[in-house]
C-alpha positions, 0 to 999 in steps of 0.5 A: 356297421363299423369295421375294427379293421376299417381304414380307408376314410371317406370324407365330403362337404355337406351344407349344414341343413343337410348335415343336421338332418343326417344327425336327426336321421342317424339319432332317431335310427340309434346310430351314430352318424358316420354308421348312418350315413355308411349303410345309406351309402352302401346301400345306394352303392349296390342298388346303382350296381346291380341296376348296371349289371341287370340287362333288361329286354323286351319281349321283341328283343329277347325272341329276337336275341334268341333268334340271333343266337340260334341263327348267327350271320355267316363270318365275313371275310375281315372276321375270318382273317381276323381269326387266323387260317383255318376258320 
């Protein structure tokens, strides 16, 4: 997993348990420790974004989305000075 062109470093405290059971993890997976702990955070990077980026809606409040995008309000009168003459 390591880059050659890699040059940012990442560094962080462990409490020795912690650190012994990564060592463990990483052993038994064949990589080196800093390979291991690279793909668990990247890993855990991407699931925590793509969950951010996904909107989840229920049934109700997609028809109801959908209803409002198909129905949208009239523009109010702030709205349409906000926009500028002509709207």
């Amino acid at each position: 997993m390591a880059d050659s062109a890699s040059t940012e470093r990442l560094g962080f405290r462990v409490d020795p348990r912690w650190k012994r059971l990564i060592e463990e993890a990483a052993a038994v997976s064949g990589q080196t420790v800093s390979s291991f702990a690279l793909a668990a955070l990247l890993r855990q990077a991407r699931k925590t974004l793509r969950e951010q980026r996904i909107l989840a809606l229920s049934a109700r409040d997609g028809e109801r989305l959908m209803a409002a995008l198909d129905n949208p309000p009239a523009p109010t009168r702030a709205l349409r000075k906000l926009m500028g003459p002509g709207t």
